[in-house]
N, C-alpha and C positions, 0 to 999 in steps of 0.2 A: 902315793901322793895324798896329800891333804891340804885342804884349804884354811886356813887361818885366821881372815877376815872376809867379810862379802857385802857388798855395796851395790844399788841398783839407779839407774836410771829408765826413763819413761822404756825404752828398748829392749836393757839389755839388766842381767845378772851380772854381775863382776865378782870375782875370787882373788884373794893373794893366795899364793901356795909357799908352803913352810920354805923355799928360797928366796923368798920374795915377791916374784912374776906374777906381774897380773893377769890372768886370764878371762874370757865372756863368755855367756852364751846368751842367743835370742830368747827374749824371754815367749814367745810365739809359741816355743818349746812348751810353756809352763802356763798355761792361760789365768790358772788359779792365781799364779803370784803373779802375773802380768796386770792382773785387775784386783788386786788386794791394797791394802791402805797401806802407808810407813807402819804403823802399827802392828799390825797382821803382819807382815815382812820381818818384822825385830822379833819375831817368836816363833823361832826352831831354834833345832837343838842337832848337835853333832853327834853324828853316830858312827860308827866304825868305819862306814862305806860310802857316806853322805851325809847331805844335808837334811833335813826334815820338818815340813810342816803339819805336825797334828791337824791343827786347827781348820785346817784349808787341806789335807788328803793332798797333799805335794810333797817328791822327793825329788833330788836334783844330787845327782850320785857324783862323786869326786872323779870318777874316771871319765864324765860326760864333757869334764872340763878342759882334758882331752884331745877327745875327736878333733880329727882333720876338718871334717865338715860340717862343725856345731851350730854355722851360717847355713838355718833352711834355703834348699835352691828356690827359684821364681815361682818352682812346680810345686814343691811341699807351702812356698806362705799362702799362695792362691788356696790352697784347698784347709791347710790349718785357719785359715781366716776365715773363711765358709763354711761355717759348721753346718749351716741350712740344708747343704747338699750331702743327699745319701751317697754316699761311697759305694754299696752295692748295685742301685739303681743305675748311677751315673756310670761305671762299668757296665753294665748291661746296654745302657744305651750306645755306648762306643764300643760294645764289642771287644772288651776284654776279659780276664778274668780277675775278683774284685778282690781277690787276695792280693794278685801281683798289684794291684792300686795299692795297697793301702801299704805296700812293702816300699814303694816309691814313694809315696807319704810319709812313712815313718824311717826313711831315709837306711833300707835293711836291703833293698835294691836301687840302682841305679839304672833308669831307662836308658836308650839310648837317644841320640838328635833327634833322630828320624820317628821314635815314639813318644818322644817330650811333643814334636811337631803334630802327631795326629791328637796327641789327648788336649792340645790346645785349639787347633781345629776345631775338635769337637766344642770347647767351651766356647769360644768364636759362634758354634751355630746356634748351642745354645741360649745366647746369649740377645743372637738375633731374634731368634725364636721367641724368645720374653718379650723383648722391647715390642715384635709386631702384635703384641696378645692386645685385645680392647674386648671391652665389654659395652 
């Protein structure tokens, strides 16, 4: 597959592929070209396997265009939009192991209900736990 043209709004990446079909992905996926100018967006270059932004150290691979699941779940934009939160730490505080986080992050594992349920729990307490902080 290959992509032929690409077009962005505030959201999302868009591709036509050599059949025509438009495909997206979030650009949540890509923070670099999510927060880059029209500008900076009009300058990459096609490469064998993707797309490519020198300038900005972004690649957006033609097979990502793709995935079944290129729409991050609730669980992956909560934590790709918080970058503030250590991933290792925030595992540790809920008791798991901070590898399997960052595989349910980076969408390489799939939780289950029941532990989508506790790691939002946890964000729930700690969440409380902020709001009741005063100095």
């Amino acid at each position: 597959m290959t992509i032929k043209k690409i077009w962005f709004d505030s959201d999302y990446i868009y591709g036509e592929d050599e059949n025509g079909k438009t495909l997206k992905q979030s650009l949540i996926w890509y923070p670099r070209l999510k927060e880059a100018s029209d500008e900076e967006r009009k300058n990459f270059r096609t490469g064998y396997d993707g797309l490519h932004w020198r300038a900005l150290d972004e690649d957006v691979s033609f097979e990502s265009f793709e995935y079944d699941d290129a729409e991050p779940t609730p669980l992956q934009k909560f934590f790709l939009s918080h970058k503030e939160l250590n991933i290792s730490e925030f595992a540790k505080y809920i008791g798991i192991n901070a590898s399997l986080l960052r595989n349910y992050i980076n969408g390489f594992k799939k939780p289950s209900k029941e532990r989508e349920q506790e790691i939002l729990k946890h964000i729930h307490a700690l969440g409380a736990s902020l709001t009741a902080t005063s100095f």
